[in-house]
N, C-alpha and C positions, 0 to 999 in steps of 0.2 A: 806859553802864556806870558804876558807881556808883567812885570814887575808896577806895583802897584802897591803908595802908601793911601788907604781911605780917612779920610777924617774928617767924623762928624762932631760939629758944635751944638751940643743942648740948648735949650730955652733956658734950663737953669742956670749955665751958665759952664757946665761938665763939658772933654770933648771926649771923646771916644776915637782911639784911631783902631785901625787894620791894616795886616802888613798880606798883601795878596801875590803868590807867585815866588816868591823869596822861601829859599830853605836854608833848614840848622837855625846856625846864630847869625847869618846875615839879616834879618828882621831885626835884632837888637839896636845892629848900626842906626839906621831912620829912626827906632823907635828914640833913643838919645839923643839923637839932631833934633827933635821934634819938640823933647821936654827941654831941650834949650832954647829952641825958639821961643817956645811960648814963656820960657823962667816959671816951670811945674815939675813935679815929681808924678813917675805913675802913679796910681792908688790901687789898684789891681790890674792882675795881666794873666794869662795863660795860655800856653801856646795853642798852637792850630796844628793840624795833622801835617801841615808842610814842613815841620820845625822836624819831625821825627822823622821825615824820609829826606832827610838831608844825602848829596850825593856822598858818596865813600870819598869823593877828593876833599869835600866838606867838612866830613869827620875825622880824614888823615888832619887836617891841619887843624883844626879844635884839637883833638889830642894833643896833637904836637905843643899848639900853644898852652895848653891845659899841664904839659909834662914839664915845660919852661921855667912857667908860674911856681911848680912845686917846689924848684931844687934852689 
């Protein structure tokens, strides 16, 4: 499946985006390019079932960076 950011713009003026195709924390990346573009902060967020079947190379290197972070 091809990698896909979707985003919808409300009437009230809200947008609502979706990160389609992308697993783990690669969604995060776009989702932060995006609150840059527009100069906004999320207001809520939850993942998708794609975020938790990240592939095991995915989750070697989150660990890795996550083990970084600590020390």
């Amino acid at each position: 499946m091809a990698k896909q950011l979707v985003v919808r713009l409300r009437a009230d003026g809200t947008v609502d985006a979706e990160t389609i195709g992308m697993h783990g924390a690669e969604c995060l990346d776009h989702i932060e390019a995006l609150e840059a573009l527009l100069d906004a902060e999320t207001a809520s967020s939850r993942f998708t079932e794609d975020y938790t079947t990240a592939s095991v190379e995915g989750r070697t290197r989150l660990e890795a960076e996550q083990k970084d972070g600590a020390s």
